[in-house]
N, C-alpha and C positions, 0 to 999 in steps of 0.2 A: 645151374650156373657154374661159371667156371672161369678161372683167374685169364684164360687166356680164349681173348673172343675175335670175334672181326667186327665192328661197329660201322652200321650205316647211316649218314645222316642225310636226309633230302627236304630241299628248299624248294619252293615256287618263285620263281623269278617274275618280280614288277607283281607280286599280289597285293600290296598297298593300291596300288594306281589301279590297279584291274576293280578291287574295290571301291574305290573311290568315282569311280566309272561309270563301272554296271553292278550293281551289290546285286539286283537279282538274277543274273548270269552269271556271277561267281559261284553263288549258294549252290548253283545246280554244278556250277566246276569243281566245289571242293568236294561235294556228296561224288561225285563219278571220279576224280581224284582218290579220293578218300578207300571207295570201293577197290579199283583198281589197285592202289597200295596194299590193302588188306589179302585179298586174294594173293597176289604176287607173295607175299610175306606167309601166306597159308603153302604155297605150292613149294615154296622152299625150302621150311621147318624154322624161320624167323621166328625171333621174340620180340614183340612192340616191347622194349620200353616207356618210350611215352611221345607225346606228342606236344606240339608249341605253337598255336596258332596255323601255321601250315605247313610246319615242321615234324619230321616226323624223326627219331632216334628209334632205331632199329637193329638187334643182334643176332648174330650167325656162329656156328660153331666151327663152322671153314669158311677162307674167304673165298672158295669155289662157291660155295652157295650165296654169298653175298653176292659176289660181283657179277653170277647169273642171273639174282634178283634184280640189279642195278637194270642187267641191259631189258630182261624181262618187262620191268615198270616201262621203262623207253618205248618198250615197242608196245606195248599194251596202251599208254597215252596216247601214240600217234594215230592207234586204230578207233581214239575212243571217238563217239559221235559229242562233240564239241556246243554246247548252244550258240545259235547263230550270231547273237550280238557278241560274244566276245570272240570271235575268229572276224569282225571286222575291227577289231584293235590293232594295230601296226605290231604289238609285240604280242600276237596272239595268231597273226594271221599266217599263209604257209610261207614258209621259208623258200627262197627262189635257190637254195644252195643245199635242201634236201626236203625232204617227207615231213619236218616239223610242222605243226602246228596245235592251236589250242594250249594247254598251262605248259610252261616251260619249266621242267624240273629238274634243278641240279642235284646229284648224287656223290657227295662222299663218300670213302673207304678209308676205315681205319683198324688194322692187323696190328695185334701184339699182346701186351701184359694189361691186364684189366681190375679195377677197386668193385667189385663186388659187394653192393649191399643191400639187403630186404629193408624195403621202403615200410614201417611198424604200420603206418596208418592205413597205407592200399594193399599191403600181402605181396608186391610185384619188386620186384629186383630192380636195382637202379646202376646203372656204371658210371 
């Protein structure tokens, strides 16, 4: 760890509704989600910090490598193979104004001075 990180944070957009929806079409969305993130965050040299539901907080030691990871995850989603019920959702289904579709994931980037601290009870660094 180190006082100066680049943080990523990525949401799923409308995953309340999508669950509320199809809960057994998400389960299979957040597992190939979930994959997808991890991998991405493997090929870069990422730290998970932790995770929130279908949040993920994620660190980098350059924000060249974050913000590769950011476009990485994008295009890694758009290729992923989607279960059928939730790509007949309106906010799930292909975008007529590009390649989107399936879980829509926003990506934050945050470059600077970081509070560094070993979490006693899990062993894992927290920002």
């Amino acid at each position: 760890p180190s006082e100066h990180a680049t943080l990523v944070f990525t949401d799923i957009q409308g995953s309340t509704r999508t669950w509320e929806v199809c809960p057994d079409a998400m389960r299979i969305a957040m597992a190939l989600h979930n994959t997808a993130m991890r991998e991405c965050l493997a090929e870069h040299g990422g730290y998970e910090v932790k995770t929130i539901g279908d949040a993920f907080m994620v660190a980098f030691e350059s924000a060249r490598s974050a913000v590769q990871f950011g476009l990485d995850v994008q295009k890694r989603l758009v290729e992923t193979m989607w279960p059928e019920e939730l790509l007949e959702l309106d906010h799930c289904s292909k975008d007529t104004f590009g390649p989107w579709c399936g879980l829509r994931v926003r990506v934050g980037i945050h470059c600077g001075e970081v509070d560094v601290q070993l979490n006693r009870l899990t062993g894992r660094y927290d920002y």
